[in-house]
C-alpha positions in Angstrom: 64.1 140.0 108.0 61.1 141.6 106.9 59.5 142.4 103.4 59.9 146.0 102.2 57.0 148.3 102.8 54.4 148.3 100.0 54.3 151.8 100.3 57.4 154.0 102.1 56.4 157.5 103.7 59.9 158.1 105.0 63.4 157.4 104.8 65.6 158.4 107.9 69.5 158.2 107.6 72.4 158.1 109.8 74.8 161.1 108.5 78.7 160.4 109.3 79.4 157.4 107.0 76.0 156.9 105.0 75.2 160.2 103.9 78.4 162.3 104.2 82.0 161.7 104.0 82.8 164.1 107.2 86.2 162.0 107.9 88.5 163.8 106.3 87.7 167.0 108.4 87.3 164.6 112.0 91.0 163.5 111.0 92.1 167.3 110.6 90.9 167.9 113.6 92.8 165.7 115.5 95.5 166.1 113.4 95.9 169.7 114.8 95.0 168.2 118.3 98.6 165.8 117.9 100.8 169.1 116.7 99.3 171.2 119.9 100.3 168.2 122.4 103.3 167.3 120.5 101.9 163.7 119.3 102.7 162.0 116.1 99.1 161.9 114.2 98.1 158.4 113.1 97.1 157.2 109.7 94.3 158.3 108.4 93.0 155.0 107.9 93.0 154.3 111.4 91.2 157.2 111.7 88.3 156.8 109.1 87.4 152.8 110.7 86.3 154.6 114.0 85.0 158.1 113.4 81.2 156.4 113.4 81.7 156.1 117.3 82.4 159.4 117.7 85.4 161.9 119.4 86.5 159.6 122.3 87.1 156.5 119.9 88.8 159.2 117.3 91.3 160.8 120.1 92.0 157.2 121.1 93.9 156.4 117.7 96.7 158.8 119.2 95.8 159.5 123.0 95.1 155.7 124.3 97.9 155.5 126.2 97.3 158.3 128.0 94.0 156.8 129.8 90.7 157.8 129.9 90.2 160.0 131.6 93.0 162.4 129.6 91.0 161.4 126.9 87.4 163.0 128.1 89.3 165.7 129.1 90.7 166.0 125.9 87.0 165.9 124.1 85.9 169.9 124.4 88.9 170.5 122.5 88.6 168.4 119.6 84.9 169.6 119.3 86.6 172.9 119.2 88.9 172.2 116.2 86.3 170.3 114.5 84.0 172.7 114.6 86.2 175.1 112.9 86.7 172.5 110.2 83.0 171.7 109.7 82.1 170.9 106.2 85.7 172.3 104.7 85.8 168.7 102.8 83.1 166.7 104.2 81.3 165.7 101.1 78.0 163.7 100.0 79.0 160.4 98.6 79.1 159.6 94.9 75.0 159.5 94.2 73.6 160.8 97.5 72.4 164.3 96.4 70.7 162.2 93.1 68.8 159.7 95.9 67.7 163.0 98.1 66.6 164.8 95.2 64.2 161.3 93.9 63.0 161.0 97.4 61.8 164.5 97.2 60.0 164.1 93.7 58.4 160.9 95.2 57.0 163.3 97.8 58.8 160.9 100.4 60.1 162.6 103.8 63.4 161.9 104.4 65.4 162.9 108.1 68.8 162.4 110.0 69.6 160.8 113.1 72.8 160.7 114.6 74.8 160.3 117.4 76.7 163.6 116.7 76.3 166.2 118.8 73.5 168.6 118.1 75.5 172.1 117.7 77.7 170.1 114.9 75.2 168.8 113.4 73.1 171.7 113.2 76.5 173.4 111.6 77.1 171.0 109.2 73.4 170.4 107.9 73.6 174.3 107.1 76.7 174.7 105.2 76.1 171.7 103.4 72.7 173.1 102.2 70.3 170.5 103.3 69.4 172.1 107.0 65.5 173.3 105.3 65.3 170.2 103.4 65.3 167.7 105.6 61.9 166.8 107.6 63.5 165.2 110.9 66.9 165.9 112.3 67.6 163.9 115.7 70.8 164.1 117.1 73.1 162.3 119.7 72.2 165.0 122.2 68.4 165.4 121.5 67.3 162.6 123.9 69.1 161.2 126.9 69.6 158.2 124.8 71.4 157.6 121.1 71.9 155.3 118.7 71.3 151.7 119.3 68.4 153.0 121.5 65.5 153.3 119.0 63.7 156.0 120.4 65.5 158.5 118.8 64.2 157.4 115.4 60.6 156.6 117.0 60.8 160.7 117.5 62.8 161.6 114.1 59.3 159.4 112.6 56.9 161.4 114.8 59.0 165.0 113.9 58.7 163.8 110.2 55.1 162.8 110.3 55.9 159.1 109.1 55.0 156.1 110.2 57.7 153.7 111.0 56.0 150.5 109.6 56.1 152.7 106.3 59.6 154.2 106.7 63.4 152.9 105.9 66.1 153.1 107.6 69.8 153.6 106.1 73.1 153.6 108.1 76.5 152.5 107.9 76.9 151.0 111.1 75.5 148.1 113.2 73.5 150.6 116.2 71.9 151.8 112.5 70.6 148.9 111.8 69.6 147.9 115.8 68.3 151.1 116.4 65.7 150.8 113.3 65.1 147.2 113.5 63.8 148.2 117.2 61.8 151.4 116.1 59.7 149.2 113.4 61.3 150.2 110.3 62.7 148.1 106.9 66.7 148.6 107.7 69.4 149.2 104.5 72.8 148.7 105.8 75.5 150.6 103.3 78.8 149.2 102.8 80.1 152.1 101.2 80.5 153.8 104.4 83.1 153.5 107.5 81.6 150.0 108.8 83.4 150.4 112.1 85.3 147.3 111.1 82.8 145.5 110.6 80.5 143.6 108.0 77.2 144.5 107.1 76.2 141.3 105.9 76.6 140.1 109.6 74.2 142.5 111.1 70.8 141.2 110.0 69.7 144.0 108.4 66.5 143.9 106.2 68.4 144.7 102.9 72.1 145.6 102.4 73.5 147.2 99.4 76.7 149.1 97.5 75.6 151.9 96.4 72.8 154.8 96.5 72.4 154.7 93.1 70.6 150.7 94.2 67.9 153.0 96.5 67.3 155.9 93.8 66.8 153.3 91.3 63.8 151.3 93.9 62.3 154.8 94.2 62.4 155.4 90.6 60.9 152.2 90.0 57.7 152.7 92.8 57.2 156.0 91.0 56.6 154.6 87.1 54.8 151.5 88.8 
C-alpha cells in the first residue's frame, strides 16, 4: 500500500455501487424479464450482491438453469427494459452529491469509469444531472478492454487532464481496486456499496472506508491546510 498523494488532481469513480444506487431499477428490469418468460423473480437481495458484474450475472439469478447461451440471448432484452427504467429510483448514496460538490470547490477533477455499457451510461449520467459535470466518463464499451484492465482509467486520467500518480481511485468492487492499483493511482475501496460478496479489507486497496462523508471530510481538510 502506498501513501496518499501530497497533492490529488483527480478522483475517478466507479458508478453502479460506489456512486449510485442503480439496483433497484437493474432488479425491475429483470423483474419484468421473469413475468414475460413466465419465471418466478428472485429476491432482491440476490439480485443487489451481483449487479456490479453486470446483465449476464443479473439474468443468472433467475435464468441459470437455462444455460448460457439462453442467457446471452437473453441480454438485448434486459438492456431494453433497463433502459426504460434508467434512473426511475437509482439514487446517489447518503453523502455523495456533498463529496462531488467539495471536490468541485477544491478545483479537483473528478470522472466515471465503468463497465456499463456506454448508451446506459450516457442515459443515466443525464437524467441524474451530472453528464456536464463530470471531466472523464469511460465506459465498459469505450475500449476493447474493461475493468480490471487498467487502461480504461489510464484514458479516463488523460480525458480528465490528471495525472494518475496524483489521482484516487474509488470503487465498490475488487476490478476497482485492481484496475487503479495497475493504472498508478491511491485506491479507496467503499463498503457501502454491492461488494460482489466480498470483503474490501481483503483486496489490498490503498485505503478502505464507510462512508463518503470520510473522503469529503479529507478534502475539506487539504483545503483549510
Amino acid at each position: 500500500m502506498k501513501p496518499r498523494p501530497a497533492r490529488i488532481e483527480g478522483v475517478l469513480f466507479d458508478l453502479d455501487g460506489t456512486l449510485l444506487d442503480s439496483a433497484p431499477d437493474l432488479y425491475a428490469a429483470l423483474v419484468r424479464q421473469c413475468a414475460e418468460e413466465g419465471v418466478a423473480a428472485p429476491d432482491y437481495t440476490t439480485v443487489r450482491e451481483v449487479v456490479s458484474r453486470g446483465s449476464r450475472a443479473i439474468l443468472r439469478c433467475a435464468f441459470a438453469d437455462r444455460g448460457e447461451p439462453a442467457i446471452e440471448a437473453l441480454v438485448p432484452r434486459y438492456l431494453d427494459l433497463y433502459e426504460a427504467l434508467v434512473a426511475q429510483d437509482t439514487h446517489a448514496f447518503a453523502g455523495v452529491e456533498a463529496l462531488l460538490a467539495q471536490l468541485e470547490a477544491r478545483g479537483i477533477r473528478w470522472g466515471v469509469v465503468t463497465n456499463k455499457p456506454g448508451f446506459l451510461t450516457d442515459a443515466l449520467l443525464a437524467r441524474i444531472g451530472w453528464d456536464a459535470r463530470a471531466a472523464a466518463v469511460v465506459s465498459g464499451d469505450t475500449l476493447p478492454v474493461k475493468k480490471p484492465d487498467p487502461a480504461p482509467v489510464l484514458l479516463a486520467c488523460e480525458r480528465a487532464g490528471i495525472d494518475p500518480a496524483r489521482s484516487v481511485f474509488v470503487g465498490d468492487d475488487r476490478r476497482d481496486v485492481m484496475a487503479g492499483a495497475a493504472a498508478g493511482l491511491y485506491t479507496v475501496a467503499v463498503r457501502w456499496g454491492y461488494l460482489d460478496g466480498g470483503n474490501p479489507d481483503d483486496w489490498q486497496a490503498d485505503c478502505v472506508i464507510d462512508h463518503p462523508d470520510e473522503l469529503t471530510t479529507w478534502f475539506a481538510a487539504e483545503v483549510s491546510a
